[in-house]
C-alpha positions in Angstrom: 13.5 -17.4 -5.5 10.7 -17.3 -8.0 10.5 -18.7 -11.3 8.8 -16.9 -14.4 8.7 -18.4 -18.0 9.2 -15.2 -19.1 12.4 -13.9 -17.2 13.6 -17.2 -16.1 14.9 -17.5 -12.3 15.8 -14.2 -10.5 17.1 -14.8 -7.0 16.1 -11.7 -4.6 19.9 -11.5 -3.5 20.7 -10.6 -7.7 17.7 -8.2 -7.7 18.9 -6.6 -3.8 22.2 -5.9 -5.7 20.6 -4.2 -8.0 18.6 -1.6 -5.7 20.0 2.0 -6.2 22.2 3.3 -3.9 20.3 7.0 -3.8 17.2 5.2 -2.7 18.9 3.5 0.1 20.7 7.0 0.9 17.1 8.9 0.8 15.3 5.8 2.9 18.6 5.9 5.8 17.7 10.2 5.6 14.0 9.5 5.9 14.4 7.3 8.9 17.2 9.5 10.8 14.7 12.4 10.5 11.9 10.7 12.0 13.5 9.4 14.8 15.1 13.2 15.5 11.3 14.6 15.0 10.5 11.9 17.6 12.7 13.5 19.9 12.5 16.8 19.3 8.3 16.7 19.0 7.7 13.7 21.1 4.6 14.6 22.5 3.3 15.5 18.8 4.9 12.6 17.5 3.2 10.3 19.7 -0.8 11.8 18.8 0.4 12.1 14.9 1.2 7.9 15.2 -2.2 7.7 17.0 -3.8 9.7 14.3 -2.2 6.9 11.8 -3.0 3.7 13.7 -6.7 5.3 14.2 -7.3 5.6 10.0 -5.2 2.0 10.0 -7.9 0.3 12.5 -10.9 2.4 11.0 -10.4 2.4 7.7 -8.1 0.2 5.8 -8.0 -2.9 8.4 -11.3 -4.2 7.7 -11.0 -2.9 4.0 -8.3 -5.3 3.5 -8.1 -7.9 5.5 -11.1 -10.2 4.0 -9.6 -9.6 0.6 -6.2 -10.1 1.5 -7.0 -13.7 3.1 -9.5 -14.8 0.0 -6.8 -13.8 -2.3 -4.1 -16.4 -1.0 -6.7 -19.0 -0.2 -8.2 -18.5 -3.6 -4.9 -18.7 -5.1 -3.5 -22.1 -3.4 -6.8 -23.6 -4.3 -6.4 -22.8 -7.9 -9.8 -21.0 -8.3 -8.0 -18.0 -9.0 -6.2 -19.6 -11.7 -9.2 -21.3 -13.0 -11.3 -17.7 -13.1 -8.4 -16.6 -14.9 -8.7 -18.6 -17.9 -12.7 -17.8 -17.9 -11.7 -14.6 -18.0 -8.7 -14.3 -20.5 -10.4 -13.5 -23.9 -12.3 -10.1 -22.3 -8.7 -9.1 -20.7 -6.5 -9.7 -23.7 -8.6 -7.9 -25.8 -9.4 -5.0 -23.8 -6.3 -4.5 -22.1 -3.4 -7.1 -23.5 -3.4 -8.5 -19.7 -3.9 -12.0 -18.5 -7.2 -13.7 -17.5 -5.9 -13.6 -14.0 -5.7 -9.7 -14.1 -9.5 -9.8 -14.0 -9.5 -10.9 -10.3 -7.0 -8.0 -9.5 -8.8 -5.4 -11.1 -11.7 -6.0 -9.0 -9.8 -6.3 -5.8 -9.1 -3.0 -6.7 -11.9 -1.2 -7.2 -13.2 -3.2 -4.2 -10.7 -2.9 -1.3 -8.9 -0.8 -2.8 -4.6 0.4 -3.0 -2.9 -1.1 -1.9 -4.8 -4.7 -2.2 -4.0 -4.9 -6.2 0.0 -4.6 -5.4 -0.1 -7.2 -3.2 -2.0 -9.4 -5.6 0.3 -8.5 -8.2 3.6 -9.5 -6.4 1.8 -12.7 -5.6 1.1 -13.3 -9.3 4.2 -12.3 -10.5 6.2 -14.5 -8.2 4.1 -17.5 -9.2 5.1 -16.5 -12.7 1.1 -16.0 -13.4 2.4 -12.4 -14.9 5.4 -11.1 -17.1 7.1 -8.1 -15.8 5.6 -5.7 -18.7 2.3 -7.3 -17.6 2.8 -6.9 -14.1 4.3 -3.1 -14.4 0.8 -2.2 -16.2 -1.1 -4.3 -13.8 0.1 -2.5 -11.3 -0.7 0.6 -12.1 -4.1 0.1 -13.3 -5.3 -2.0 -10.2 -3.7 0.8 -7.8 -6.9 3.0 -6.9 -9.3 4.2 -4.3 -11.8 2.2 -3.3 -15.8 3.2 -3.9 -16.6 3.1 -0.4 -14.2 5.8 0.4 -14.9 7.9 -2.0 -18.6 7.7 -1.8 -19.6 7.1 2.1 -16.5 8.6 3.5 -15.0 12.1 1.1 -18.9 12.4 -0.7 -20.9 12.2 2.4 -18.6 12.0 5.3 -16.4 15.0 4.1 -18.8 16.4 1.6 -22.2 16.1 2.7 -23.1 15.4 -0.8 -23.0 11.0 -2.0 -23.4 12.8 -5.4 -20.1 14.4 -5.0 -18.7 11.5 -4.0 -20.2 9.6 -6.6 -19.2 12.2 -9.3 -15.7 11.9 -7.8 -15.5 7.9 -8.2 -16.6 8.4 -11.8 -13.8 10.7 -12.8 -11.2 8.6 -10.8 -12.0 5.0 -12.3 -12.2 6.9 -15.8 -8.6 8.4 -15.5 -7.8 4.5 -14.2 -8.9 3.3 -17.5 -7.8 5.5 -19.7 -4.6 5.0 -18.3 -4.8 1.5 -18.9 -5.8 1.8 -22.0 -2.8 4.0 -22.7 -0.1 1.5 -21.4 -2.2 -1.3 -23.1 -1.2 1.7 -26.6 2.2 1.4 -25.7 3.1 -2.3 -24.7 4.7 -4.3 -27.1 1.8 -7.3 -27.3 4.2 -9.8 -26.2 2.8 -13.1 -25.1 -0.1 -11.7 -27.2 0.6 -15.0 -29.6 1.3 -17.3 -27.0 -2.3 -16.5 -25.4 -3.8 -17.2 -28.9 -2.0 -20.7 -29.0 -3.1 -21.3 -25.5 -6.5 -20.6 -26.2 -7.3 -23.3 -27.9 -9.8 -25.9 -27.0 -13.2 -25.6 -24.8 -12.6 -22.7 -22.2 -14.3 -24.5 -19.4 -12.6 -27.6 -19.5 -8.7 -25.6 -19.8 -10.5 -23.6 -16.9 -10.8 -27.0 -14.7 -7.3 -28.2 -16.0 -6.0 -24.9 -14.6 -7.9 -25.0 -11.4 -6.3 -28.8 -11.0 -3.0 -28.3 -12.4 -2.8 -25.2 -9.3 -4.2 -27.1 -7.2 -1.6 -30.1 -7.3 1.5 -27.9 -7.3 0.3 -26.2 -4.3 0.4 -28.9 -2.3 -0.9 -27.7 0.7 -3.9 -29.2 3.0 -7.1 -26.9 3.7 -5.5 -26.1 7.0 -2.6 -25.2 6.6 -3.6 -23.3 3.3 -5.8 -21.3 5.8 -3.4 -20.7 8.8 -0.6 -19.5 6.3 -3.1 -17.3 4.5 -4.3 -15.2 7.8 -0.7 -14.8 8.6 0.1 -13.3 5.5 -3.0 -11.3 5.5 -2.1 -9.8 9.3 1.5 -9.6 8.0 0.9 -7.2 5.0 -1.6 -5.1 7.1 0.8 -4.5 10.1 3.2 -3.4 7.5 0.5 -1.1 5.7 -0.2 0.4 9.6 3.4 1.1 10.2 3.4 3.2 7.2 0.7 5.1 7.7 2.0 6.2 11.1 5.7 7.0 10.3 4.2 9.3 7.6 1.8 10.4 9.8 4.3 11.4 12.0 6.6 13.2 9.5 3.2 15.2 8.1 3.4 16.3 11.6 6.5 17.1 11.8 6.6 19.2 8.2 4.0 21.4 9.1 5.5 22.2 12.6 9.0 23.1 11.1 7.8 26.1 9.1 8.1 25.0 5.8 4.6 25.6 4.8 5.2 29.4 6.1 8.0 29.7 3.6 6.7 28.3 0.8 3.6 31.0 1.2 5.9 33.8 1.4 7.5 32.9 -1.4 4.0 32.4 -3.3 2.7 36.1 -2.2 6.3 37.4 -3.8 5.3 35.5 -7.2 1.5 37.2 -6.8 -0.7 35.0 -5.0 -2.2 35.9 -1.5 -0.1 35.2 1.6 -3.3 34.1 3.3 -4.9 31.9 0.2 -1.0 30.1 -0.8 -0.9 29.0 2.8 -4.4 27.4 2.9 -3.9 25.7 -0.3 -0.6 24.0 0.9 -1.9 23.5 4.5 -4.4 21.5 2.5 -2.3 20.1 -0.2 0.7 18.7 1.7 -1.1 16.1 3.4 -2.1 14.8 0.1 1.4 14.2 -0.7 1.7 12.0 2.6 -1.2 10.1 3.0 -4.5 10.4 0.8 -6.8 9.6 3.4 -5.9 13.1 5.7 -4.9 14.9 2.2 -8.7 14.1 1.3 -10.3 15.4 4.6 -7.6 18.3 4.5 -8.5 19.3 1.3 -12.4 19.1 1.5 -12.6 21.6 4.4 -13.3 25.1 3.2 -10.3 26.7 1.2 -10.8 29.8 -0.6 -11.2 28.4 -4.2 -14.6 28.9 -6.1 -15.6 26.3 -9.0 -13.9 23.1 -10.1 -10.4 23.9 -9.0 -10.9 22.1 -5.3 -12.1 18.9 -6.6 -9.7 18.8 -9.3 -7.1 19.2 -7.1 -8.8 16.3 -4.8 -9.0 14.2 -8.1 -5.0 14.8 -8.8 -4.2 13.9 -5.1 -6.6 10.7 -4.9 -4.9 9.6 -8.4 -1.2 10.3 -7.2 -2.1 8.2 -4.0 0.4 9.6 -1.5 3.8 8.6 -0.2 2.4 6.4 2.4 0.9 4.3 0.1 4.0 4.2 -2.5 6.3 3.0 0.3 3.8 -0.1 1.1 3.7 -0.8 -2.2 7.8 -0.6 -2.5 7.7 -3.3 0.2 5.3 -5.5 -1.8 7.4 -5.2 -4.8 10.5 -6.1 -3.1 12.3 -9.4 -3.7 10.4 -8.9 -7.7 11.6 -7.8 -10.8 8.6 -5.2 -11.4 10.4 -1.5 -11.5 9.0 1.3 -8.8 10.0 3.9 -11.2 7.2 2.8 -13.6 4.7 3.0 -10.7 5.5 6.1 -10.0 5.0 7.7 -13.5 1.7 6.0 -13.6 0.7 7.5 -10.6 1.6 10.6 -11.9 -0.2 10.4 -15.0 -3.5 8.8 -13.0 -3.0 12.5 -11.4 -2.9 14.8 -14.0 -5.7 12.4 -16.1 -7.8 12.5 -13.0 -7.6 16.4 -12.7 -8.1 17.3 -16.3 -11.1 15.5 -16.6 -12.1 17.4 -13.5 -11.8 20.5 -14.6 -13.3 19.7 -17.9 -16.5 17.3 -17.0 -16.9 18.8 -13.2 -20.1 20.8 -13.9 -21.6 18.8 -17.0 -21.2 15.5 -14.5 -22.9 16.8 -11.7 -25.9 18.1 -13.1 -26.6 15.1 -14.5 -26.2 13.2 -11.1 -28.1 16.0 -10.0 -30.7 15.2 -11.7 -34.3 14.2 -11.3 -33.4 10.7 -12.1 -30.5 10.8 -9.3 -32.1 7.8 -7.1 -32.3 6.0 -10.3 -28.5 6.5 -10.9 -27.7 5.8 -7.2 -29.3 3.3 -6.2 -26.8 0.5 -6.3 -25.1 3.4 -3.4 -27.4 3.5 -0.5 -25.2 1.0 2.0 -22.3 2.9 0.7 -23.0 6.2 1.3 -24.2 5.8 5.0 -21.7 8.6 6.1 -18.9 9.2 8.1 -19.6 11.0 11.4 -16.6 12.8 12.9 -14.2 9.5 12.7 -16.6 7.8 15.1 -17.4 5.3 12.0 -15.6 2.4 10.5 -15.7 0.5 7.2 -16.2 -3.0 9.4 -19.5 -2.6 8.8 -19.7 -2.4 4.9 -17.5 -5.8 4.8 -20.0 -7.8 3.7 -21.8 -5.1 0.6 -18.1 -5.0 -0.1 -17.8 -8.5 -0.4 -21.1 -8.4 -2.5 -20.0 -5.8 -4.8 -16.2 -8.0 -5.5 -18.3 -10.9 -6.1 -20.6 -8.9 -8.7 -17.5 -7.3 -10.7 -16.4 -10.7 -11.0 -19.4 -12.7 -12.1 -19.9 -9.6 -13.9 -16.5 -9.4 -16.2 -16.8 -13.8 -16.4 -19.7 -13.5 -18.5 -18.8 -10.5 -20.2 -15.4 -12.6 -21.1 -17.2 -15.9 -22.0 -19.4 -13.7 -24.1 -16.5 -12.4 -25.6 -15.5 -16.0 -26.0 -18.0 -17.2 -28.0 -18.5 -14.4 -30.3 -14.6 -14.8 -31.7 -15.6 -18.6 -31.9 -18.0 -17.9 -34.0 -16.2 -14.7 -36.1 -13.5 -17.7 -36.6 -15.9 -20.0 -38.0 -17.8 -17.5 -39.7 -16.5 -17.3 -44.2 
């Protein structure tokens, strides 16, 4: 069990009751079919789940992992607790969220999905979050990280950092204005009970917090540690074994002739044979699994313009299956609804795309331009490239840990700015 001020003490036996029966009817059909694909393709089965352990190993293991393990150390130390009241007056202004959402946000635009979900869960269980809050934090948190769509879609798939760069813009502005949105629509509650909280010197309720944390964790430096690397290890092995059972049913889908149906039906509606068939060769694994949908989708389709990239933008925002389902398991045994995830990622989608196909050209020629080393040079460790798969991300662990720790020094003073200008708008006639 976990306890929330907010929604009192849900038991995850209540909230297991709960789950919808269709679900567990379309999870129990999922699994039946992959295990008949396994027999039926076994040999292609097997290389699809190598495929998906390869990207696991390569790309999101050493993504995660640091991030994972300083999040729950950070956590039953109380720092995280303590940067969250540092950073509380920036976040409730901007986006009605908690000073702890601060530390969230930039796991996610560091590690990126599906760090944030984890984070969240952990937050919400500790009753750091409300569900409302958790719900938006969720969605907001839940992107692609800049190191992947720089050094391995722009340059790696691309040839082009610029692209890449031009990419991540467009992405992390269809994040915020979807933030910004929800923040439209949420009801401010707690909004009063942060203003009553707020009161006193933020740096001594910021060592209160980090204290108060502290003490009803409980735990010794060692142990602290040992049960943080297990639960990093733990979440990862979970995140690998989704990415090879859809792996294997991407497989699987294109052998069974779907794809060749769907294009005959396109060509009777008016659209090539040849062109409908490259475009959902390329699409579908998007739907899967956004790393292969993004190297699927950035080899040469016959599409002219910004239509390819928007359609990259759409499937980077929605995220893929694979990544839904690990953050399903996250979110089991809390009261934060899937179906609210899922709309977000759909709207992240369509955002993503539209400003695509509206800012595509504009964008890039002023990346392009002759002040593009000016504009990029925070990048150059970033975009190193991404040669044939032979690359990993193990060795950008460390400018990624650079860049978290920026975003977060970065947002602390932007909040204690914040801080001090309402303190002085309060005292002001």
């Amino acid at each position: 069990m976990y306890h929330s001020k907010n929604a009192g003490v849900i038991s995850d036996v209540t909230y297991t009751a709960r789950f919808p029966r269709t679900v567990t009817l379309l999870l129990s059909s999922a699994a039946l079919g992959l295990v008949v694909s396994i027999i039926l393709f076994p040999d292609e089965a097997f290389h699809a789940s190598l495929s998906g352990l390869h990207l696991w190993w390569k790309l999101v293991f050493p993504a995660l992992l640091p991030f994972l393990i300083m999040t729950e150390l950070m956590r039953g130390l109380g720092l995280l607790h303590a940067f969250g009241i540092l950073m509380e007056p920036l976040l409730r202004v901007l986006f009605r969220l908690p000073g702890t959402a601060g530390w969230v946000m930039a796991l996610g635009l560091t590690a990126g999905m599906p760090a944030g979900a984890s984070a969240v869960c952990s937050l919400r269980r500790d009753g750091q979050l409300t569900r409302e809050e958790g719900e938006r934090l969720l969605s907001v948190s839940h992107v692609m990280s800049p190191v992947f769509l720089i050094g391995v879609v722009g340059t790696g798939f691309l040839h082009n950092p610029t692209t890449g760069l031009a990419l991540a813009i467009l992405h992390y502005a269809a994040a915020i204005l979807v933030a910004l949105y929800q923040r439209i629509r949420s009801d401010g509650a707690g909004r009063q009970a942060s203003r009553d909280e707020a009161r006193g010197n933020l740096l001594v309720r910021s060592i209160d917090a980090f204290h108060s944390a502290q003490a009803r964790d409980g735990r010794t430096f060692g142990k602290l540690l040992g049960d943080s690397v297990s639960a990093g290890i733990q979440q990862l092995f979970i995140v690998g074994g989704c990415m090879m059972i859809f792996s294997v049913l991407l497989k699987v889908v294109s052998l069974s002739g779907i794809l060749q149906s769907l294009s005959d039906l396109a060509s009777v509606l008016g659209i090539t044979g040849t062109d409908a068939l490259a475009v959902l060769t390329s699409l579908l694994p998007g739907l899967f699994e956004p790393h292969l949908g993004a190297y699927a989708l950035t080899q040469p389709i016959p599409l002219t313009g910004p239509w390819p990239y928007a359609l990259l933008s759409l499937l980077l925002g929605w995220g893929g299956l694979s990544a839904h389902a690990q953050v399903k398991s996250f979110t089991v045994g809390t009261d934060l609804r899937f179906t609210g995830f899922i709309r977000s990622r759909i709207l992240h989608g369509d955002l993503a795309s539209l400003l695509t196909l509206l800012g595509w050209e504009p964008l890039n020629r002023w990346l392009s331009g002759p002040i593009t080393t000016d504009k990029t040079v925070f990048l150059p460790r970033f975009s190193a490239g991404w040669s044939d798969g032979r690359d990993s991300l193990w060795p950008l662990v460390s400018p990624m840990m650079l860049q978290f720790g920026t975003i977060l020094l970065l947002l602390t003073l932007l909040s204690v700015f914040a801080a001090f200008l309402f303190y002085r708008h309060r005292k002001s006639p």
